[in-house]
C-alpha positions in Angstrom: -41.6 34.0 -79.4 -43.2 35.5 -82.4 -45.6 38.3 -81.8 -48.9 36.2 -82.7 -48.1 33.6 -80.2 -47.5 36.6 -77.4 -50.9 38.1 -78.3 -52.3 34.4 -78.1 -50.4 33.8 -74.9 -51.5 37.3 -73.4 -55.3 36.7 -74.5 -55.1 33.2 -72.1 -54.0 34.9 -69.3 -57.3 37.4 -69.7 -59.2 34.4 -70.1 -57.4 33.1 -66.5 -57.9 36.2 -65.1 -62.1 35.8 -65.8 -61.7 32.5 -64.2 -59.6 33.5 -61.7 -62.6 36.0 -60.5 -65.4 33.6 -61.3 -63.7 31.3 -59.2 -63.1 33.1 -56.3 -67.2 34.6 -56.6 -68.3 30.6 -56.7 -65.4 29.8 -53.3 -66.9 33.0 -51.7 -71.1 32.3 -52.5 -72.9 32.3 -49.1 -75.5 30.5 -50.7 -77.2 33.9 -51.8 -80.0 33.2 -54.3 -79.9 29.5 -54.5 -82.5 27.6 -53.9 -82.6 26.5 -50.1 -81.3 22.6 -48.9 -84.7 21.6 -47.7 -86.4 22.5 -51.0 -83.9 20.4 -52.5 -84.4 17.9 -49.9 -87.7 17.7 -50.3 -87.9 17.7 -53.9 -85.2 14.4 -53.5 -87.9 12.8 -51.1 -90.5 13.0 -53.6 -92.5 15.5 -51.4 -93.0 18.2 -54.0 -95.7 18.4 -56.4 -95.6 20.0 -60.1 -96.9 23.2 -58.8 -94.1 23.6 -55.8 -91.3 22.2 -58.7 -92.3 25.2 -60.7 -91.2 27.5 -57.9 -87.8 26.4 -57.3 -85.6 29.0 -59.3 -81.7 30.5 -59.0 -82.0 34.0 -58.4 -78.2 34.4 -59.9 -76.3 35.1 -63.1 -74.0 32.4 -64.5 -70.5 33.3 -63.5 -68.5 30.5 -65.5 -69.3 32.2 -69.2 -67.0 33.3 -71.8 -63.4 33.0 -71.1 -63.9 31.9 -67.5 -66.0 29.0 -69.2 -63.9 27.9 -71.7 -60.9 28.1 -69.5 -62.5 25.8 -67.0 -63.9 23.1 -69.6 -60.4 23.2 -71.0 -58.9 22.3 -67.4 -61.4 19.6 -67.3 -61.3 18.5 -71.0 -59.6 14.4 -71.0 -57.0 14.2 -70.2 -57.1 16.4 -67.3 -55.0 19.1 -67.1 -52.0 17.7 -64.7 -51.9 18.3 -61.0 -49.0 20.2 -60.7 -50.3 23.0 -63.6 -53.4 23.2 -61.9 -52.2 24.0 -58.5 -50.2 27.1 -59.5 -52.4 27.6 -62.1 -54.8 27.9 -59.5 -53.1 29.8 -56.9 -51.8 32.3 -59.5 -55.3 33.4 -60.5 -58.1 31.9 -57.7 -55.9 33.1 -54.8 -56.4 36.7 -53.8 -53.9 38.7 -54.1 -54.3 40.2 -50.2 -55.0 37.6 -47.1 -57.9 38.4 -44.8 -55.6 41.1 -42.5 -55.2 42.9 -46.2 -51.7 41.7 -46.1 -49.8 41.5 -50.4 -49.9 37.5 -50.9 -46.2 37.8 -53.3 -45.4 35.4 -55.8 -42.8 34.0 -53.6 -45.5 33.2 -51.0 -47.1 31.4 -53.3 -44.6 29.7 -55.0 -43.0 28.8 -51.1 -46.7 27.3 -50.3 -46.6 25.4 -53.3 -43.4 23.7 -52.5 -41.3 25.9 -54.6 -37.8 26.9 -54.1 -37.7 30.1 -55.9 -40.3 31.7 -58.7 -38.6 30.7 -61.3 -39.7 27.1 -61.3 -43.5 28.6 -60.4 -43.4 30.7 -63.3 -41.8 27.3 -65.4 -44.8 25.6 -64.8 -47.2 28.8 -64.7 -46.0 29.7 -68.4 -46.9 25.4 -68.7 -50.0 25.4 -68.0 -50.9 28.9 -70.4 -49.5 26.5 -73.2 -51.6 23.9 -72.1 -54.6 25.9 -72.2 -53.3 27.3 -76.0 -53.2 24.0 -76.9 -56.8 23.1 -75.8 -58.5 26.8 -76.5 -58.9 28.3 -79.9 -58.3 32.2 -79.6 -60.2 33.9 -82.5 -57.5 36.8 -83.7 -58.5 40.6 -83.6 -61.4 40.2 -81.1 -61.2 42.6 -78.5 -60.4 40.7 -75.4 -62.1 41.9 -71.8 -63.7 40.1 -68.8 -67.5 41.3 -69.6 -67.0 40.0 -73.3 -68.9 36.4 -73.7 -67.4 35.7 -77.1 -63.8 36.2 -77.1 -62.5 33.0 -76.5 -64.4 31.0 -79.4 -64.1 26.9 -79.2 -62.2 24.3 -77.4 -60.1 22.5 -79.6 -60.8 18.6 -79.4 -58.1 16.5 -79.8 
């Protein structure tokens, strides 16, 4: 592998990572800051008037912007990415890396989970889906890469 396509390789894996993390922030919302069921319920009903409309807001940031946006609408993007790259796609960056007793979730957990018999066929089909995403997402050259950055990861490619 020539070195552009490792830098172009390693700047989709930063991009996973952001979803990875915006992921697991939408799995773990209680709910904070959204607007509550029965205002939506009511609003559904018809039971609302302008003024009460007006008052519905979010009282959260985005989380899927950026990489962790462009990652996700390239996952969704027709055809759909296949099952099988999304599932260890998913477990290798939505998955904590420590269970709820604080206990190291390894790759070969993971990979055993999924099915797998060893880590080499996870990371087969990890190292799939990355090219996968390549395929789909248009990495701008020389732009700093980094979770907080909203622009490095410029335009899905449409096929």
């Amino acid at each position: 592998m020539n070195s552009a396509t490792a830098a172009m390789i390693d700047g989709i894996k930063e991009a996973c990572e952001a979803w990875g993390r915006a992921m697991r922030w939408v799995l773990q919302s209680t709910g904070e800051g959204y607007a509550g069921l029965s205002t939506f319920e009511r609003a559904r009903g018809g039971e609302l008037s302008a003024n009460d409309v007006g008052t519905v807001r979010q009282k959260f940031g985005e989380v899927m912007l950026g990489d962790a946006l462009a990652v996700s609408l390239a996952i969704r993007m027709p055809p759909g990415m296949p099952e099988e790259m999304h599932r260890v796609l998913f477990m290798h960056y939505v998955v904590p890396r420590k269970d709820a007793n604080r206990d190291k979730i390894t790759v070969d957990r993971k990979a055993t989970d999924l099915g797998y018999r060893d880590r080499r066929a996870y990371y087969t089909t990890l190292d799939q889906s990355h090219h996968f995403l390549l395929a789909r997402i248009e990495m701008e050259p020389n732009v700093p890469r980094g979770s907080n950055s909203q622009h490095s990861v410029h335009t899905l490619r449409h096929s």
